[in-house]
Backbone as CSV, one residue per row, in Angstrom:
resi,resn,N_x,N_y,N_z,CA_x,CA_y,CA_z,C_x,C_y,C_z
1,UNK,-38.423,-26.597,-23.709,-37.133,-26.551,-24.366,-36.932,-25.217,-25.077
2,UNK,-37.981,-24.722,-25.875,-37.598,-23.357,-26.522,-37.766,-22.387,-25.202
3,UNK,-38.093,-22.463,-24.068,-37.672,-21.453,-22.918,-35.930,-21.306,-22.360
4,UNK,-35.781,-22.129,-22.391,-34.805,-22.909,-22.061,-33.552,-22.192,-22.917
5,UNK,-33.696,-22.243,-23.725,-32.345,-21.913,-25.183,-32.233,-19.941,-24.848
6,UNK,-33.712,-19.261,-25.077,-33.338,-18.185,-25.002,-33.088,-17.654,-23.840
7,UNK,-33.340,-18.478,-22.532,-32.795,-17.995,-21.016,-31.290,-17.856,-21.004
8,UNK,-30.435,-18.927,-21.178,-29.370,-19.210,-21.563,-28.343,-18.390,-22.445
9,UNK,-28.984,-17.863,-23.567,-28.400,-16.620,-23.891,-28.450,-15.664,-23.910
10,UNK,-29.740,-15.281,-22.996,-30.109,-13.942,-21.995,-29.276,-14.031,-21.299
11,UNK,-28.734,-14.881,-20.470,-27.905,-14.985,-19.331,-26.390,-14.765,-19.950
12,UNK,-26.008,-15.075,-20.899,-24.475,-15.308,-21.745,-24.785,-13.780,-22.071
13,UNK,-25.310,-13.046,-22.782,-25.391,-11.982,-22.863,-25.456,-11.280,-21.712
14,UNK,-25.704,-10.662,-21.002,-26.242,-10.340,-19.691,-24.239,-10.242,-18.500
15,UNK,-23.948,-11.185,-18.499,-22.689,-11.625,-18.002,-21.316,-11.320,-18.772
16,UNK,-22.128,-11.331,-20.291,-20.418,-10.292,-21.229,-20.548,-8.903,-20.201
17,UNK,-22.228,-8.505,-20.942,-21.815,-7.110,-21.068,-20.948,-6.787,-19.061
18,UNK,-21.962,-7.163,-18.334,-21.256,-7.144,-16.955,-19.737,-7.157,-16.962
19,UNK,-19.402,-8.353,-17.124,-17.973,-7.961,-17.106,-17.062,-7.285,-17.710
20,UNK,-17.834,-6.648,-19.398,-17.060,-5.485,-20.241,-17.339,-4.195,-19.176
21,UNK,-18.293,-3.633,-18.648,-18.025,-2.298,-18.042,-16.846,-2.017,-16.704
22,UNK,-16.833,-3.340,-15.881,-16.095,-3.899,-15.045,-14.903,-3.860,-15.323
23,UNK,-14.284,-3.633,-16.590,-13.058,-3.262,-17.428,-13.256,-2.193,-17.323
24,UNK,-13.882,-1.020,-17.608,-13.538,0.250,-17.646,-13.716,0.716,-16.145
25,UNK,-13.457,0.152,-15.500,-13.925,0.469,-13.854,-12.463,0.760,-13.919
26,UNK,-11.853,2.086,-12.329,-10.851,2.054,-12.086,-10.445,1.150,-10.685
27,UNK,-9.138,0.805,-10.469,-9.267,0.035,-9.443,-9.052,0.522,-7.822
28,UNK,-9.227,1.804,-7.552,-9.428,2.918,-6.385,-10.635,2.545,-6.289
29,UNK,-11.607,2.756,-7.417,-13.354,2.644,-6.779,-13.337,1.054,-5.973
30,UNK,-12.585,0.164,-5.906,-12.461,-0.997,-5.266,-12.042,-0.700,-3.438
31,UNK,-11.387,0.283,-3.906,-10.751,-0.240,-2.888,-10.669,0.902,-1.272
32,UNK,-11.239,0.580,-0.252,-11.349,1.451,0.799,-9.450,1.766,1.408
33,UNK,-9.930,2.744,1.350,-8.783,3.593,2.082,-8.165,3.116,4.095
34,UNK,-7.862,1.932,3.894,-7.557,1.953,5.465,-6.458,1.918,6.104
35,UNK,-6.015,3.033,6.821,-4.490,2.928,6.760,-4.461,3.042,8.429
36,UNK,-3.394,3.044,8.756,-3.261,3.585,10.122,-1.998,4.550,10.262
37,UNK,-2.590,5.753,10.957,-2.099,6.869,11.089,-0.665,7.046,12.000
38,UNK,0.437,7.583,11.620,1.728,7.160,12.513,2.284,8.468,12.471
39,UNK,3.061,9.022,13.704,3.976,9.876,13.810,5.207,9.582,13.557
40,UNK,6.062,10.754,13.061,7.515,9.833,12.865,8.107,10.751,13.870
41,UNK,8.703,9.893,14.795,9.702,10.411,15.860,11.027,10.573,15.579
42,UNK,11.729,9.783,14.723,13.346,9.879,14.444,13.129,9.461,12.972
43,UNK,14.145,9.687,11.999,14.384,9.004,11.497,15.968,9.178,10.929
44,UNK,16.638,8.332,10.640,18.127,8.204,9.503,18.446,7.494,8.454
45,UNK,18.472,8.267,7.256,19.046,7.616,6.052,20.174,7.214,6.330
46,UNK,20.310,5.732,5.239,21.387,5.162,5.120,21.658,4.906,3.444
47,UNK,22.205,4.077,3.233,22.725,3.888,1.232,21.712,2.529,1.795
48,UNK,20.534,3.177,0.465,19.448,2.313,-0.050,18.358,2.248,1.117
49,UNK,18.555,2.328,2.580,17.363,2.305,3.327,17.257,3.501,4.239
50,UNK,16.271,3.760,5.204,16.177,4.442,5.673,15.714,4.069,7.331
51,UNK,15.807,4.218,8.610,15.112,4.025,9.582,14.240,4.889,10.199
52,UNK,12.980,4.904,10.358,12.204,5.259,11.292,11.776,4.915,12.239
53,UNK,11.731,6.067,13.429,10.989,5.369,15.037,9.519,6.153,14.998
54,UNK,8.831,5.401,14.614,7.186,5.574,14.854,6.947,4.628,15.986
55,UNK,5.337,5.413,16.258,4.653,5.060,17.534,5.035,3.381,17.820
56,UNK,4.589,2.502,16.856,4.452,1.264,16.887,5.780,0.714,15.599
57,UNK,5.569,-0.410,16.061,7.018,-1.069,15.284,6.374,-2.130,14.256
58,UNK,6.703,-2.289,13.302,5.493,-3.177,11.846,6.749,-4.038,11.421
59,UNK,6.346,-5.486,12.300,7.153,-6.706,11.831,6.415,-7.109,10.599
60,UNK,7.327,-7.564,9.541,6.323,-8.071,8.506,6.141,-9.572,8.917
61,UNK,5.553,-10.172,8.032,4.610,-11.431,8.228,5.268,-12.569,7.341
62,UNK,7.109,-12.858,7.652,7.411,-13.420,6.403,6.757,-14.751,6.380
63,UNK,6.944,-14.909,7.943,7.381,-16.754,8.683,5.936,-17.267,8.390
64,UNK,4.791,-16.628,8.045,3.434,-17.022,8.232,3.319,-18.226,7.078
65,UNK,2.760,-19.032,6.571,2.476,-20.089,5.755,1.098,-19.374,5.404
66,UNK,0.386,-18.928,6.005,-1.012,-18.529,5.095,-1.355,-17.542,4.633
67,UNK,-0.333,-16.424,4.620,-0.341,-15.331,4.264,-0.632,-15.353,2.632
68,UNK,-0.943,-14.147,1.732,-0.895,-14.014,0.181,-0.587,-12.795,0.207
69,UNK,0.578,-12.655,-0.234,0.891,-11.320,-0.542,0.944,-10.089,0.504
70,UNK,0.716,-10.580,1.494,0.473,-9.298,2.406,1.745,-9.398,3.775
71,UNK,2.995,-10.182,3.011,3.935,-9.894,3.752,4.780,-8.844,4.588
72,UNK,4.495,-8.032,3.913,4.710,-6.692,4.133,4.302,-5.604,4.737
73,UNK,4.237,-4.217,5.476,3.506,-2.894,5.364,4.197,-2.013,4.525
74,UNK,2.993,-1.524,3.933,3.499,0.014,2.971,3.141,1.240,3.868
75,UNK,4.220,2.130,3.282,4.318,3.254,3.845,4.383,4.297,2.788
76,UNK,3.871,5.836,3.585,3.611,6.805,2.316,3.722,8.188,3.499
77,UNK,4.635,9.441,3.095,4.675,10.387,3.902,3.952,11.149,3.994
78,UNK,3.587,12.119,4.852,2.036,12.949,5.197,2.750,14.190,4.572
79,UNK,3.542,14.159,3.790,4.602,15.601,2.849,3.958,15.589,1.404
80,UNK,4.267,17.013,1.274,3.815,17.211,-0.202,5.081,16.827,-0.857
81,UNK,6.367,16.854,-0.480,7.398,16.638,-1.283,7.282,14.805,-1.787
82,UNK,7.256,14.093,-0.810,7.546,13.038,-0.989,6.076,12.194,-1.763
83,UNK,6.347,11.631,-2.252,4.812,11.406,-3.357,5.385,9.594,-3.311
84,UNK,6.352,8.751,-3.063,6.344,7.865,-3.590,5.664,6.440,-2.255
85,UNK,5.824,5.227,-2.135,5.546,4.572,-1.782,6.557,3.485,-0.952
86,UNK,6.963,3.770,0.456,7.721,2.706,0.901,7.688,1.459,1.022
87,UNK,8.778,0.280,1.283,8.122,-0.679,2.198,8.861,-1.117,3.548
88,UNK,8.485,-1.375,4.558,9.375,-1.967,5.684,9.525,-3.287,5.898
89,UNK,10.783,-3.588,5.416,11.344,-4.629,5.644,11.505,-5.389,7.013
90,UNK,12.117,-4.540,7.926,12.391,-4.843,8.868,11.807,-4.146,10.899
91,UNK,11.942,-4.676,11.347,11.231,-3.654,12.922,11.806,-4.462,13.913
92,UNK,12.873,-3.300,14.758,12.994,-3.431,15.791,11.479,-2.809,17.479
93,UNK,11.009,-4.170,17.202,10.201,-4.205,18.465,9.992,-3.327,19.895
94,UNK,10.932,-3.414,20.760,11.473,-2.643,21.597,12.120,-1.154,21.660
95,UNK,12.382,-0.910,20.461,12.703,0.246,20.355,11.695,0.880,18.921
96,UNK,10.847,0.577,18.702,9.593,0.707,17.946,10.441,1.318,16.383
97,UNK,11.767,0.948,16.032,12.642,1.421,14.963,11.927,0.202,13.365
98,UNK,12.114,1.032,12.376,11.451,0.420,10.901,12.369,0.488,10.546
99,UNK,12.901,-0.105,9.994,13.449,-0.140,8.544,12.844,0.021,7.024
100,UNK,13.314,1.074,6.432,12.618,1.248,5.430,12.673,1.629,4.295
101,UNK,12.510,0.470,3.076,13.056,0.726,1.709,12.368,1.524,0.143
102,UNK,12.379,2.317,-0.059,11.978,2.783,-1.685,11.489,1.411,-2.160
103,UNK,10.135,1.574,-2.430,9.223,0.658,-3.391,8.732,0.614,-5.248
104,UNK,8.519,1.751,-4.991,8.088,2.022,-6.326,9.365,2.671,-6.997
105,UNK,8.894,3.267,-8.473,9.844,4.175,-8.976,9.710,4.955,-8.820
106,UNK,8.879,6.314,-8.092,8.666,7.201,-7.447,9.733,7.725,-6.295
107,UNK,9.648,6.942,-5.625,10.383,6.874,-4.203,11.753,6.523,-4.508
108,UNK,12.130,5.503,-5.841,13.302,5.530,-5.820,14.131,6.499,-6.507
109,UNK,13.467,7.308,-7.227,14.272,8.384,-7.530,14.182,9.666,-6.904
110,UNK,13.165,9.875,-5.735,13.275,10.772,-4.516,14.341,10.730,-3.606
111,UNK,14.392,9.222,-3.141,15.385,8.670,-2.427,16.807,8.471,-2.559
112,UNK,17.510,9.233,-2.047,17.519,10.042,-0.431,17.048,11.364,-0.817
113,UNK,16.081,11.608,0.461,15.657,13.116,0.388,16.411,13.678,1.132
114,UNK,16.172,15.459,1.379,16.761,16.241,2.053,15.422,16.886,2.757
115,UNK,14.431,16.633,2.816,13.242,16.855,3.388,13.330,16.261,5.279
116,UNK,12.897,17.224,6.396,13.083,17.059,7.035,11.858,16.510,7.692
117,UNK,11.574,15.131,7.692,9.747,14.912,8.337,9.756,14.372,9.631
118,UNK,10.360,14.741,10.697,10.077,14.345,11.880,8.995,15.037,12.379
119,UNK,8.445,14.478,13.474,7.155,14.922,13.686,6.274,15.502,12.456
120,UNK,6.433,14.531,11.352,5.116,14.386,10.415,4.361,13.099,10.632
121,UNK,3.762,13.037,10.104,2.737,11.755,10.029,3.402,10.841,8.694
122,UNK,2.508,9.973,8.998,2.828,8.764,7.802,1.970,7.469,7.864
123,UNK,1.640,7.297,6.661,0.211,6.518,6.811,0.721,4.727,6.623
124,UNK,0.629,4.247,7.201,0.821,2.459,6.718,-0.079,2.024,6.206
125,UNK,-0.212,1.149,5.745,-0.945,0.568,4.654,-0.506,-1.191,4.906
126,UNK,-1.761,-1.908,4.880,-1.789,-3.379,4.743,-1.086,-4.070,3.153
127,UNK,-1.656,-3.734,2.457,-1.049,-4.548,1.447,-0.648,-3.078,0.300
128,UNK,-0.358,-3.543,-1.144,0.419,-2.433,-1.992,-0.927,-1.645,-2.463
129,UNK,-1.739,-2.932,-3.220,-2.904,-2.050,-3.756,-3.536,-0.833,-3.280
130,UNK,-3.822,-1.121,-1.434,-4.668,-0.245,-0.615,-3.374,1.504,-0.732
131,UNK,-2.430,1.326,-0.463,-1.357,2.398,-0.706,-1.184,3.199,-1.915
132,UNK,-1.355,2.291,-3.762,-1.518,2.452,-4.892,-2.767,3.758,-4.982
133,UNK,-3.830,2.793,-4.221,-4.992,3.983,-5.031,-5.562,4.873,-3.944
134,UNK,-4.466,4.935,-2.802,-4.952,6.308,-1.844,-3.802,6.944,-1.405
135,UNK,-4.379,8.074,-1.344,-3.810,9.255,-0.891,-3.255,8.982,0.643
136,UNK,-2.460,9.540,1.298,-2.171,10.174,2.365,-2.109,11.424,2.941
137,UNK,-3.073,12.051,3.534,-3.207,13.428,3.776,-3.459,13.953,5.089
């Protein structure tokens, strides 16, 4: 029994401090960078969205029932001008066309640019976090 008592708050001790440094952690060191790499072939602003024709066309995932949060793809331009974070709402399939809206507050006060990025790149991104703490370069 007296083994017993001070294991117990070896262990309670042991498990604060763990999870206090785990607070000062940033949340990039979490998280791997996996994006997939896209050319932009066309694109046209409109009031509030924008369309792009990249390689592939990114239906989001509304209709799914088991999805969490990952309804969506994020998007981010391979430009030094543009710094903010898209999302695509919408994809025409067949004609590999995005639809694509200002996410953050970054992007929405970029948006509309006068920056010309056809034939730039542009990185997609699975969910917001993975887009949040990486770069596109």
């Amino acid at each position: 029994m007296r083994i017993i008592i001070p294991i117990i708050v070896l262990t309670i001790n042991t498990s604060c401090s763990l999870e206090d440094s785990l607070e000062n952690t940033k949340p990039e060191m979490f998280i791997n960078c996996d994006f997939i790499e896209e050319k932009i072939n066309y694109f046209d602003l409109f009031e509030g969205f924008l369309t792009l024709t990249l390689n592939h066309a990114y239906v989001p995932d509304i209709n799914q029932y088991d999805s969490l949060n990952n309804d969506y793809f994020y998007l981010k331009f391979q430009n030094e001008e543009l710094k903010g974070t898209y999302v695509i709402t919408d994809a025409n399939v067949r004609y590999k066309v995005n639809k694509v809206e200002p996410y953050d507050s970054i992007s929405k006060n970029e948006y509309p640019f006068s920056v010309d990025i056809t034939n730039d790149g542009a990185c997609v991104y699975l969910d917001f976090q993975q887009s949040e703490g990486c770069g596109c370069n």
